[in-house]
C-alpha positions as CSV (number, residue, x, y, z in Angstrom):
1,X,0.0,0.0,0.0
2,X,1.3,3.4,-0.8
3,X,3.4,4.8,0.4
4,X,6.0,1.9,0.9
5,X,8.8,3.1,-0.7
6,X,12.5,2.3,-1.1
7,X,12.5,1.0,2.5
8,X,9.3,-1.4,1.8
9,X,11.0,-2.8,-1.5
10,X,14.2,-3.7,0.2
11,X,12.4,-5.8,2.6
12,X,10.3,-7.4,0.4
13,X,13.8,-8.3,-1.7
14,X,14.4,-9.6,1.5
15,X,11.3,-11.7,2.0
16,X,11.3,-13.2,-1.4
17,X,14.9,-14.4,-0.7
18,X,13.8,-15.9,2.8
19,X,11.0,-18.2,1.6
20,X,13.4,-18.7,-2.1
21,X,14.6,-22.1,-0.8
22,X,11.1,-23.7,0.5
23,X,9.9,-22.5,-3.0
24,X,12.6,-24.1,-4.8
25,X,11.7,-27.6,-3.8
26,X,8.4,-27.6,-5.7
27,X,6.4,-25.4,-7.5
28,X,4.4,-22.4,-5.9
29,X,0.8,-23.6,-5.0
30,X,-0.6,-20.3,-5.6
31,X,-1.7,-19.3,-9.3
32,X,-1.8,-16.0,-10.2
33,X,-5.2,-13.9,-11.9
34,X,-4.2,-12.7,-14.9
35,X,-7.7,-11.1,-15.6
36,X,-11.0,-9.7,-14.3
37,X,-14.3,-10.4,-16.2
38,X,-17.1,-7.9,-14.2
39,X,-20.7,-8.2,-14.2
40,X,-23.2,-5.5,-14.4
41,X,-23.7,-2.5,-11.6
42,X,-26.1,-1.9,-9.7
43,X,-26.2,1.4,-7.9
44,X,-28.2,1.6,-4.5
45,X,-29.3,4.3,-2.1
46,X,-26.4,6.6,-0.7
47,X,-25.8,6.2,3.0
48,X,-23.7,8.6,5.3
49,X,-22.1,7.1,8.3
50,X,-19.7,9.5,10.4
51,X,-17.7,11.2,7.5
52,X,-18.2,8.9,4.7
53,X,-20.9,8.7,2.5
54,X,-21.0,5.1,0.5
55,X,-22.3,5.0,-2.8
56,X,-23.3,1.9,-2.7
57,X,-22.2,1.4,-6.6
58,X,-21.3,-2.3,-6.7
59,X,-19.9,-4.1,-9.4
60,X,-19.6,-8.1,-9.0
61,X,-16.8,-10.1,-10.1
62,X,-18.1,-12.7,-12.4
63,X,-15.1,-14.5,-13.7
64,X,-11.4,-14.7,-13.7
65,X,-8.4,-15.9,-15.6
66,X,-6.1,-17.6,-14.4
67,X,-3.2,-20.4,-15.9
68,X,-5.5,-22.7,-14.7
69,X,-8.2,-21.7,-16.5
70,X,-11.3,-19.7,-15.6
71,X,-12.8,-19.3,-12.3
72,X,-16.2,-18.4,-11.5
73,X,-18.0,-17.1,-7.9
74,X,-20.8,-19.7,-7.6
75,X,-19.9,-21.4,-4.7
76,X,-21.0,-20.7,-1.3
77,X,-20.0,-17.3,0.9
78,X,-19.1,-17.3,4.5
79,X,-21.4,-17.1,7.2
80,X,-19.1,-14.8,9.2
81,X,-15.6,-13.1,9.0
82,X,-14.3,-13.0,12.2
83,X,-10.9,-10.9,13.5
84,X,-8.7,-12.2,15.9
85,X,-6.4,-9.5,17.9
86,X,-4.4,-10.1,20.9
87,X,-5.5,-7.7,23.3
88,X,-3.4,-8.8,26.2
89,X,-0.4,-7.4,23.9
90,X,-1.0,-3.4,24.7
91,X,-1.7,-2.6,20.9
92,X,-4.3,-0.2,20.3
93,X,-7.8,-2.0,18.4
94,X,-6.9,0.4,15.1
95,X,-8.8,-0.3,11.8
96,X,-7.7,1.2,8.9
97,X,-10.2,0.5,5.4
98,X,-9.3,1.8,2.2
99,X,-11.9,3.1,-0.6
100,X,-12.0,3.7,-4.1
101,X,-13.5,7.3,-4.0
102,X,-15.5,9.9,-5.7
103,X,-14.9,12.8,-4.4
104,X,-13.0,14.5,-0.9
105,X,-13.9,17.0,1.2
106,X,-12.9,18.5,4.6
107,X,-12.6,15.5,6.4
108,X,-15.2,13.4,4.5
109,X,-15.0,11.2,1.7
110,X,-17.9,10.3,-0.9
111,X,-17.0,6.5,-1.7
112,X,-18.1,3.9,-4.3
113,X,-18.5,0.8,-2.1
114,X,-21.0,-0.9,0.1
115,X,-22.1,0.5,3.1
116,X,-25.1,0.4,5.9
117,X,-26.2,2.6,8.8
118,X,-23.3,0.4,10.9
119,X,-20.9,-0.7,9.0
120,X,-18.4,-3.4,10.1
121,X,-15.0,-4.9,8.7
122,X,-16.9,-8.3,8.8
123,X,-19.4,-6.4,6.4
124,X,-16.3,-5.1,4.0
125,X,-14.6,-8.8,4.0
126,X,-18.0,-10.1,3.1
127,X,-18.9,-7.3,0.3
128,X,-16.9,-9.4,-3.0
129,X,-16.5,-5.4,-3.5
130,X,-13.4,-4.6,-5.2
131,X,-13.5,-1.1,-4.5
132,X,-12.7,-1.3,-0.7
133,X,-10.4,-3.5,1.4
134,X,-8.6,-3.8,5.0
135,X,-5.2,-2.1,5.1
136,X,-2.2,-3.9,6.9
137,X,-3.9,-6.1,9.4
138,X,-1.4,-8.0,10.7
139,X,1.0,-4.7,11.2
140,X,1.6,-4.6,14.8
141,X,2.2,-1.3,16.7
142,X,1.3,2.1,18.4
143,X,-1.9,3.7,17.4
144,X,-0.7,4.6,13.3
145,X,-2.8,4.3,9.8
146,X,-0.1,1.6,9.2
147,X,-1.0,-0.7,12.3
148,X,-4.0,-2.8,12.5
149,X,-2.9,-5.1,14.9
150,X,-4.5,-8.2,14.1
151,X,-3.3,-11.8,14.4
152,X,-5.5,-13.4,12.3
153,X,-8.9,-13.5,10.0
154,X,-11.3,-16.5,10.0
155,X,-13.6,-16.9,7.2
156,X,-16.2,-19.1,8.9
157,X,-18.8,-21.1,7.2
158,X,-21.5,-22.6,9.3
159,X,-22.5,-26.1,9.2
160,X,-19.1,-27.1,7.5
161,X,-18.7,-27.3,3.7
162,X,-17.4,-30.0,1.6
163,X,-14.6,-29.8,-0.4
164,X,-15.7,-30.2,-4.5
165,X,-13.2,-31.0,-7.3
166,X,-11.1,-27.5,-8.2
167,X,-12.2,-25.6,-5.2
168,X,-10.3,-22.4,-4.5
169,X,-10.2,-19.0,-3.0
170,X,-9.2,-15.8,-4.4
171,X,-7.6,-13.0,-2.8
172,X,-6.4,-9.6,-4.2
173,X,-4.2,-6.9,-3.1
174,X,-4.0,-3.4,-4.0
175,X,-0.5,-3.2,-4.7
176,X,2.2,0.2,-5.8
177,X,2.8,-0.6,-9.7
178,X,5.7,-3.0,-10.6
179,X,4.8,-4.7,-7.5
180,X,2.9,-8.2,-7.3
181,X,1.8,-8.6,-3.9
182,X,2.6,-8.9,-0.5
183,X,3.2,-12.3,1.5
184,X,1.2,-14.3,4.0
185,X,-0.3,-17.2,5.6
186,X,-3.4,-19.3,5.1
187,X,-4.6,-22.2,6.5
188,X,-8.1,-24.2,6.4
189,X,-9.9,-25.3,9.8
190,X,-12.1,-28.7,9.9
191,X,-13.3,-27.9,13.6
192,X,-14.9,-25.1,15.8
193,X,-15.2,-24.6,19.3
194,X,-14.8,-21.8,21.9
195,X,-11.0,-20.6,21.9
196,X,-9.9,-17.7,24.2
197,X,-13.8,-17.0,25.9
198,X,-14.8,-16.8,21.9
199,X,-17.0,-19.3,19.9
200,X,-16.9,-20.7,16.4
201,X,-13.2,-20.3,16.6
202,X,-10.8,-22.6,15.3
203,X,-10.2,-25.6,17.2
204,X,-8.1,-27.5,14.7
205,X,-6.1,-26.8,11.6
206,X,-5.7,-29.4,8.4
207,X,-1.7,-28.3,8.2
208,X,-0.1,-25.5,9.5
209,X,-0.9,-23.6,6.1
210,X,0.4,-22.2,3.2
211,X,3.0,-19.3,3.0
212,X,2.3,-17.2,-0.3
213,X,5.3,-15.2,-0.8
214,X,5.8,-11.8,-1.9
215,X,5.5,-10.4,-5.7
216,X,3.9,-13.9,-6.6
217,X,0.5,-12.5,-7.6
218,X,-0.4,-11.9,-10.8
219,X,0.0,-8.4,-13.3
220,X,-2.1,-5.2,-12.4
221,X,-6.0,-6.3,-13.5
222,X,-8.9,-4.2,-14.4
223,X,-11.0,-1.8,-11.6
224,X,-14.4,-2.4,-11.2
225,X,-15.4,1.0,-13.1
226,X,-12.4,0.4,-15.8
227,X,-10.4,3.6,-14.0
228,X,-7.4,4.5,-12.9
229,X,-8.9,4.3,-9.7
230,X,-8.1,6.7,-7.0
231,X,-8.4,6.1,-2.9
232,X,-8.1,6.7,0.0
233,X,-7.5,5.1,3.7
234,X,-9.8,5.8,6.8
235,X,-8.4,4.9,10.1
236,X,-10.8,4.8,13.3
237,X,-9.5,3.4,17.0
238,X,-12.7,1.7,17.7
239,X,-11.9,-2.2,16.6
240,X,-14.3,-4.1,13.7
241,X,-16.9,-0.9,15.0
242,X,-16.7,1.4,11.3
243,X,-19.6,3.8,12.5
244,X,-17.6,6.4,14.2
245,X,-15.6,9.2,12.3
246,X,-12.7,8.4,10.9
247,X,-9.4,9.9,10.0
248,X,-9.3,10.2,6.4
249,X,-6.1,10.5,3.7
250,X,-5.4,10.2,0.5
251,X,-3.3,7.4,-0.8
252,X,-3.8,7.8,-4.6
253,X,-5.0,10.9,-6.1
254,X,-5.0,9.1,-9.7
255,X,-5.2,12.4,-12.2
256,X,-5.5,10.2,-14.9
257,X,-2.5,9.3,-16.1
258,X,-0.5,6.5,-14.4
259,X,2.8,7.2,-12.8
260,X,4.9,5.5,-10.2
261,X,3.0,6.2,-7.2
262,X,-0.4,4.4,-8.6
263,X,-2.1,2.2,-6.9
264,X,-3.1,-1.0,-8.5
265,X,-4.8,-4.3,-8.3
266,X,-3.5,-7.9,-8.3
267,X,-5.0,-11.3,-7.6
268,X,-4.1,-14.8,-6.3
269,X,-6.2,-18.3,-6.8
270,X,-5.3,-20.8,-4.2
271,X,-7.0,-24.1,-4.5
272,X,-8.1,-26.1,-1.5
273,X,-6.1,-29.1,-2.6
274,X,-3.2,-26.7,-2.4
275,X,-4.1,-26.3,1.5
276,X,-3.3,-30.0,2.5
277,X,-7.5,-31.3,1.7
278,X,-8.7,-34.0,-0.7
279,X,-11.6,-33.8,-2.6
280,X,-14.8,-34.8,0.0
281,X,-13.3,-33.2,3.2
282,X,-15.2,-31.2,5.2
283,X,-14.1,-27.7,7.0
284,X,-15.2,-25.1,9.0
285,X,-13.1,-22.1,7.1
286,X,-9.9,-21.2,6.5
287,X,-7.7,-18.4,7.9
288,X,-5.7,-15.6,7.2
289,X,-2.2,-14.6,9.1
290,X,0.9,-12.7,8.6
291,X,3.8,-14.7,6.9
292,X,5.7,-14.9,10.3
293,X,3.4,-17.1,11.7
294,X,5.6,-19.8,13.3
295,X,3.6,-23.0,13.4
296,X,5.3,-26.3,14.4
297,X,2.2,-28.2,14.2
298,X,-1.2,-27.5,13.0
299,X,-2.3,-27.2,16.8
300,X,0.0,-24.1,17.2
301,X,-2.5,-21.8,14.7
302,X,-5.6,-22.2,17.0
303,X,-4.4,-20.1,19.4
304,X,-3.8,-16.3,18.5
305,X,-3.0,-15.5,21.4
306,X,0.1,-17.3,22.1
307,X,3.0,-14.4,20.9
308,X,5.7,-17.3,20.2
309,X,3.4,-18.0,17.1
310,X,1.7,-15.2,16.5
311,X,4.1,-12.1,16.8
312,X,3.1,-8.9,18.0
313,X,5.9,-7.0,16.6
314,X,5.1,-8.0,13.0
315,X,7.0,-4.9,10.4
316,X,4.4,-3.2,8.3
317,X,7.2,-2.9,5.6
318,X,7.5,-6.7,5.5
319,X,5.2,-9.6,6.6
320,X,1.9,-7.1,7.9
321,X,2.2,-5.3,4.6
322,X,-0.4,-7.3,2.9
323,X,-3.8,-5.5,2.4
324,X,-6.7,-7.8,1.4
325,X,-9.5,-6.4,-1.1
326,X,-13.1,-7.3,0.6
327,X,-12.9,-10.3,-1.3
328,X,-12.1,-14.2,-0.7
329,X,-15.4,-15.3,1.1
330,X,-16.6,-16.6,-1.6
331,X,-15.7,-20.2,-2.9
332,X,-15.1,-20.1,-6.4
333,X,-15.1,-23.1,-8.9
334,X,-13.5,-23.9,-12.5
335,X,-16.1,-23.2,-15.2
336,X,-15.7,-26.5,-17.7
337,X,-13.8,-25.8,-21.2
338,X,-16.0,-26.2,-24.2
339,X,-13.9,-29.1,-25.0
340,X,-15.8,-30.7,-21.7
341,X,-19.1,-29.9,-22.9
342,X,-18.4,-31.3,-25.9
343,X,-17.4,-34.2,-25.0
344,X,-20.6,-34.1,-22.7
345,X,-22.5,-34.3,-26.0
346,X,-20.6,-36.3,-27.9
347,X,-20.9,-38.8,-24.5
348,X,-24.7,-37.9,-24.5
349,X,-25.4,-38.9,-28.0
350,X,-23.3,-41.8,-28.2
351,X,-25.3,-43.6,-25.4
352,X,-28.7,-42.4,-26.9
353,X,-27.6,-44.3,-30.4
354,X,-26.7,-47.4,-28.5
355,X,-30.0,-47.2,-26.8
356,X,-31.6,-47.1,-30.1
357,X,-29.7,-49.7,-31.6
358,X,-30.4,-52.0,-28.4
359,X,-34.1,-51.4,-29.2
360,X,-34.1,-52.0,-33.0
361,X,-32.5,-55.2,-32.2
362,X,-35.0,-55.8,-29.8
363,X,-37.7,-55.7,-32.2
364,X,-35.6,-57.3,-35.4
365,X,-35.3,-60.5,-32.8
366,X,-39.1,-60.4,-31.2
């Protein structure tokens, strides 16, 4: 997120070296979006909340590309996204949310996105809205726009789900151009319980996860509105609570033609199978954590409060420098090739000659 910097680049050289030699061994899990195929707006009733007034212009995400092929957004959403933050640790409860906006004012901000009477992070994570996200949650530190001190993000579905053939989440980043991403962590649950006085939570991991490394996302993709999008970030002290005011600047003041400092999206399709699961397993969720997550075992990721695994001094130049678009509740699922459907056919209308034959036969031989 801008500004990062020469500082920022440095340590993500850094980080790509670190996790070089894990990558080396096999081939990175992760497959990078190469495009964004958008769906039609709709455009709601304006609500003002605080100092921001949401648009509530939304445009849906209908496919993607990807080496793999294309994705599509049919699968189930979330029933909750829920934060995790280790208050014991003395670092403030900051949220900081970015926007695509409209316009600025003194201290307000007209905004495309989603947005009720209360709005809530849970409610941004949950929106599939490309136009707003959560800025560096797993930054640990003193009360800053840079800092949301978070240890981790459970995407919870309720009743379990069951894992289906090329099942995958998708995850984007609004990234400075030239850069392809930031790192982290992500790991699917297959039990819930009450951790810490909290229920639903994560009682047991299928590994201890994935590490996605830096820059391994895919090239800049499309806006929602086909912009050079422009945004800002709005920073409030009050937890997952968006209702209050906010402290509001600019990140990107896009004036239309792209230079360094632009802001820009990139996405990442990681498949279930790529999370330790077989086809027909069942889980709870899956969850989000900064890159320097040190997990031994599975059991080490249930509890977020333990600092020896989850760090509470976690660099927003480095591994809590990844901000997540309000996207990746949603399962998504390979849409066949037409090759499939034609062999579908061909399939189809080979077994209704053979029934005919069968029948002709039938009555040659009666």
């Amino acid at each position: 997120m801008n500004p990062k910097g020469s500082c920022r680049r440095l340590s993500r050289t850094f980080l790509v070296c670190a996790v070089a030699s894990a990558c080396a061994a096999r081939l990175l899990a992760q497959t990078a979006v190469t495009a964004v195929d958008y769906g039609t707006a709709t455009d709601t009733t304006n609500r003002t909340v605080g100092n921001i007034t949401y648009n509530n212009t939304y445009t849906p995400v209908e496919y993607i590309s990807t080496a793999l092929g294309t994705y599509n957004f049919n699968g189930p959403l979330a029933s909750a996204v829920n934060f995790r933050r280790n208050t014991s640790s003395g670092n403030p409860n900051n949220s900081t949310v970015f926007y695509q906006y409209a316009s600025t004012g003194s201290g307000t901000a007209t905004v495309l996105g989603k947005g009720d009477s209360s709005p809530t992070l849970s409610e941004v994570m949950l929106s599939n809205d490309l136009t707003q996200g959560l800025r560096n949650p797993f930054a640990n530190g003193s009360s800053s726009s840079l800092n949301t001190n978070m240890e981790r993000i459970d995407f919870y579905f309720s009743g379990g789900y069951t894992v289906q053939a090329g099942d995958a989440v998708v995850f984007f980043d609004l990234e400075n151009v030239g850069n392809f991403g930031d790192g982290f962590r992500i790991a699917a649950f297959n039990s819930v319980g009450t951790v810490n006085g909290v229920g639903n939570a994560p009682t047991a991991y299928a590994s201890t996860g994935l590490l996605v490394a830096p820059d391994t996302f895919g090239n800049s993709v499309a806006t929602p509105d086909g912009s050079n999008a422009k945004y800002i970030r709005s920073t409030t002290t009050n937890g997952d609570n968006l209702a209050s005011s906010q402290s509001i600047a600019t990140l990107d003041s896009n004036s239309g033609t792209p230079n360094s400092s632009d802001l820009y999206l990139v996405g990442i399709l990681i498949r279930f199978t790529d999370l330790g699961l077989n086809v027909g397993d069942t889980i709870y969720g899956y969850s989000l954590m900064a890159g320097d997550v040190t997990a031994s075992t599975s059991s080490d990721l249930v509890n977020w409060n333990n600092s020896s695994v989850y760090l509470t001094n976690t660099d927003p130049t480095t591994w809590g420098n990844m901000d997540f678009m309000g996207f990746g509740a949603q399962i998504s699922r390979p849409v066949p090739e037409p090759s499939t459907y034609g062999a579908l056919l061909l399939g189809a209308g080979l077994a209704l000659f053979g029934i005919r034959r069968w029948r002709m036969h039938r009555v040659a031989t009666a």
